[in-house]
C-alpha positions in Angstrom: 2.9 -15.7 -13.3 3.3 -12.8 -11.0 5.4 -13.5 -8.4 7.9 -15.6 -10.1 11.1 -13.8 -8.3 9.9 -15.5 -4.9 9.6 -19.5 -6.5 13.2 -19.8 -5.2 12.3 -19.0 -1.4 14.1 -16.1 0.4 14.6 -12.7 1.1 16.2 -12.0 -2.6 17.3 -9.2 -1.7 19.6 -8.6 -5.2 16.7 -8.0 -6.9 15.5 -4.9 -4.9 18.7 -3.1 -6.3 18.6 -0.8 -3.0 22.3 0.7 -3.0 24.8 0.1 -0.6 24.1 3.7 1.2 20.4 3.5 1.3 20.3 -0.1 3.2 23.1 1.3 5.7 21.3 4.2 6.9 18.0 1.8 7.0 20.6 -0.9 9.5 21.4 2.8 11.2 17.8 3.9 11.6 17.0 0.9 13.3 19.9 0.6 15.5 19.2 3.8 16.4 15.4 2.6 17.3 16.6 -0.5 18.9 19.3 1.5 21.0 16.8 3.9 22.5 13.9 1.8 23.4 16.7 -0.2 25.6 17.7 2.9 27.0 14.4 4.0 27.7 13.7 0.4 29.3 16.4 0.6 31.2 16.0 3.8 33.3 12.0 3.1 33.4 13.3 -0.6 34.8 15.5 1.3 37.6 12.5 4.0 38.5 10.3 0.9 39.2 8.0 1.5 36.6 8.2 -2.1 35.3 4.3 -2.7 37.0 2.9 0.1 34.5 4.3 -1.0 31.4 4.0 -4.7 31.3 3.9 -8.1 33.6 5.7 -8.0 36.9 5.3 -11.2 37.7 8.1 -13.8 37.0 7.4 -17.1 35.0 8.4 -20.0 36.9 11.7 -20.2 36.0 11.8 -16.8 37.4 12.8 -15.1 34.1 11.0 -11.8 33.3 8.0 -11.9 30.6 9.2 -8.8 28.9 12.7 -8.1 27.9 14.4 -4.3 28.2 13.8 -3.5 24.7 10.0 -4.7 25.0 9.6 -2.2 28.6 11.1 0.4 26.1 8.4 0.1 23.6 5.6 -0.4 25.4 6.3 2.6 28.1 6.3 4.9 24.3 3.7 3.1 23.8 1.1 3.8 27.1 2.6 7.4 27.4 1.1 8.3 23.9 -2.1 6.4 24.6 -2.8 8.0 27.6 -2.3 11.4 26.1 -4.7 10.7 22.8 -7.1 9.4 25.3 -6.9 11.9 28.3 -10.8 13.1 28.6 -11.6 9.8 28.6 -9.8 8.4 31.4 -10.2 11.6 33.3 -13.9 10.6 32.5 -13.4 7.4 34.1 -11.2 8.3 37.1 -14.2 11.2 38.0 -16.6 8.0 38.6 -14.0 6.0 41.4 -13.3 8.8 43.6 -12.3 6.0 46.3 -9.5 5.4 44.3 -8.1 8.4 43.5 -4.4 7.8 45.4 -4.5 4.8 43.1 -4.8 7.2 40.2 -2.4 9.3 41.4 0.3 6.7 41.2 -0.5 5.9 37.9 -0.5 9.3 36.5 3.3 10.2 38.5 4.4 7.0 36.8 3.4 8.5 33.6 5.2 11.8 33.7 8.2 10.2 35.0 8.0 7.9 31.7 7.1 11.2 29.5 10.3 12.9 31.1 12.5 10.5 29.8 10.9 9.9 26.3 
């Protein structure tokens, strides 16, 4: 049988042998990761940038849809999108010249996130 290591359910974690230093700086790494995204969610949270990067709406409880660490992500997350795909939304924007102060305020919303990332 070829998996016989995972019958017993679990991580098993013993039998990946990763030393002691390796699987700290992996928990660093990604504390690290963690610690920025929240950061970055913060500060794009207090520049009112919450509307580009995810739901502004409340649920009905009135809690937010997205938490810090999720506005963190996704704000890396549109910045880079919007840069791999930049001819083809200035493509776009060229055919609704009507709303062009709408685009406007998008694309100031996207250098202030690109400042901070």
């Amino acid at each position: 049988m070829m998996f016989r290591d995972c019958q017993s359910g679990g991580y098993n974690m013993e039998s990946n042998r990763v030393d002691s230093t390796r699987f700290l700086a992996l928990v660093l790494l990604i504390t690290f990761a963690y610690w920025l995204a929240t950061l970055g969610g913060h500060e794009w949270e207090a520049n009112h940038l919450v509307a580009y990067l995810g739901r502004s709406e409340k649920t009905p409880n009135n809690f937010p849809h997205h938490s810090i660490f999720g506005l963190g992500l996704s704000g890396y997350a549109w910045s880079q999108s919007l840069v791999f795909w930049q001819e083809e939304m200035l493509a776009l924007m060229a055919l609704k010249p009507h709303k062009a102060q709408n685009f406007r305020q998008g694309l100031n919303a996207l250098s202030l996130v690109q400042q901070s990332v």
